[in-house]
C-alpha positions as CSV (number, residue, x, y, z in Angstrom):
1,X,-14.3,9.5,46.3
2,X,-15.0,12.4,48.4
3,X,-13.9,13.7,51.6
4,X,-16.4,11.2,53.9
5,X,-18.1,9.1,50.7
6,X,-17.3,7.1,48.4
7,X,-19.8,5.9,46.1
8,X,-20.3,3.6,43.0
9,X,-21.7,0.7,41.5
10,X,-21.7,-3.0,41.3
11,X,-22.2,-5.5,38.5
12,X,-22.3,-9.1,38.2
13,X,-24.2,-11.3,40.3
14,X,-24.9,-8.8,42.4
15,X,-26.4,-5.7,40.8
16,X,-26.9,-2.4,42.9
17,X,-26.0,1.1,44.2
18,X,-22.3,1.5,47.0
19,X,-22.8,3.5,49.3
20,X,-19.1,3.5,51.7
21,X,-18.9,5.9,54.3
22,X,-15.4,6.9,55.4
23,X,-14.9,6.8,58.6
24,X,-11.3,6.3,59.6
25,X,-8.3,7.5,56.9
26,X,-4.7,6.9,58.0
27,X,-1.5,7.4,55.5
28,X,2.0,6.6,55.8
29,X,5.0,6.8,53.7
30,X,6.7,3.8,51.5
31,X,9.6,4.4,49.1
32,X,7.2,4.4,46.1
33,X,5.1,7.2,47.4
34,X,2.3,7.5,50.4
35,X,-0.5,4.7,51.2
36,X,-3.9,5.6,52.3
37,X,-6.0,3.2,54.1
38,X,-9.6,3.9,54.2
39,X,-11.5,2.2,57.4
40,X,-15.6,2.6,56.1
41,X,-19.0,1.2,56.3
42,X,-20.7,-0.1,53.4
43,X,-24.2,-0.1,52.1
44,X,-25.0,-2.2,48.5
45,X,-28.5,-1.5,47.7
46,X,-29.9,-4.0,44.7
47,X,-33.7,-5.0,43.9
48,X,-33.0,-7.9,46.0
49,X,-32.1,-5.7,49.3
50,X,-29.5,-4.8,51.0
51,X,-26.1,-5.8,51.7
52,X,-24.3,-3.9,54.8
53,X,-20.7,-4.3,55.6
54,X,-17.0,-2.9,57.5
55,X,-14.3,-2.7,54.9
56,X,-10.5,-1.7,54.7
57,X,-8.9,0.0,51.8
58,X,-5.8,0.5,50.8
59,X,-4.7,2.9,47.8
60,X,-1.3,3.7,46.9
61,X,0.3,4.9,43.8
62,X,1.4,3.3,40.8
63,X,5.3,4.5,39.7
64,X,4.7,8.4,39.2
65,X,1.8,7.4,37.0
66,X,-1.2,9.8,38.5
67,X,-2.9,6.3,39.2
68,X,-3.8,4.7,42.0
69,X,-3.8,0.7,43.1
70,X,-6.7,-0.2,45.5
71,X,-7.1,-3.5,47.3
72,X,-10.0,-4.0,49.8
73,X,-11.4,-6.3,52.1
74,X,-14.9,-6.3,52.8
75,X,-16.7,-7.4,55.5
76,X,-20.4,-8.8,55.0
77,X,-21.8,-8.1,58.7
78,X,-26.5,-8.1,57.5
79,X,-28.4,-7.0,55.1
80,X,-32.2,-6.6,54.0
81,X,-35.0,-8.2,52.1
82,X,-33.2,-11.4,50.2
83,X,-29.9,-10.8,52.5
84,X,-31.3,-11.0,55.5
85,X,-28.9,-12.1,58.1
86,X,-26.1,-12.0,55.3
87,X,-22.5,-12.8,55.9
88,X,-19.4,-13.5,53.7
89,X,-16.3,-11.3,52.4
90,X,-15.9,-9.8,49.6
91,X,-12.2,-9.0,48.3
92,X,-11.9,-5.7,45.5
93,X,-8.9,-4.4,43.5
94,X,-8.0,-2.2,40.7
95,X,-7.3,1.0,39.5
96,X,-7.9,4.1,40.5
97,X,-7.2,6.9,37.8
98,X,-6.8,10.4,38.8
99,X,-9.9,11.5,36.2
100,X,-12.7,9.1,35.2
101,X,-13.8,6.1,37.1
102,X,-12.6,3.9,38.7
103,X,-11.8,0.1,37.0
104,X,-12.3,-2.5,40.4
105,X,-13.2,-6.2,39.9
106,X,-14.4,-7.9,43.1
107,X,-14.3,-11.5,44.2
108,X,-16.3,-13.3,47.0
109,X,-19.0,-15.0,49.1
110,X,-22.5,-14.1,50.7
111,X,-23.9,-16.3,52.3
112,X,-27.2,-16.0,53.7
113,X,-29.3,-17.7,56.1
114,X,-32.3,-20.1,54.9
């Protein structure tokens, strides 16, 4: 995770490259420390095509651990080549260490067009 980008990859039935620009951030305070919310745009890029979609993240920290919790919602809004006209969400969470990467499972539904 950068300042504007975060980026990674996905495995399982969908293979490919994320691409997630940031491009709202708003934080606020909770007794158990401060929680970010990331408003982004998405790009999954796989041999099949592409996947585009609008997604909100939220990170905020685990006891005084150094780790973070994420929990997004993702948006399927188009796509390319075998996800043409693609729709669906896609729900992510997991954990966010301060050094290495991060550990996310996702659950979800595309659906596309016939």
């Amino acid at each position: 995770i950068t300042e504007d980008t975060v980026t990674g990859e996905f495995t399982g039935d969908i293979v490919g490259t994320l691409v997630s620009t940031i491009i709202g951030v708003e934080t606020f305070e909770l007794p158990f420390g401060t929680v970010t919310v990331l408003s982004t745009e998405s790009v999954i890029t796989s041999d099949d095509g592409t996947i585009t979609m609008d997604d909100t993240v939220y990170n905020f920290p685990v006891g005084g651990s150094g780790i973070n919790y994420w929990v997004g919602r993702h948006y399927i809004n188009g796509g390319t080549g075998g996800f043409e006209g693609a729709s669906g969400k896609v729900l992510t969470r997991g954990l966010l260490p301060e050094e290495g990467l991060p550990m996310l499972t996702y659950i979800g539904l595309v659906s596309v067009p016939e």
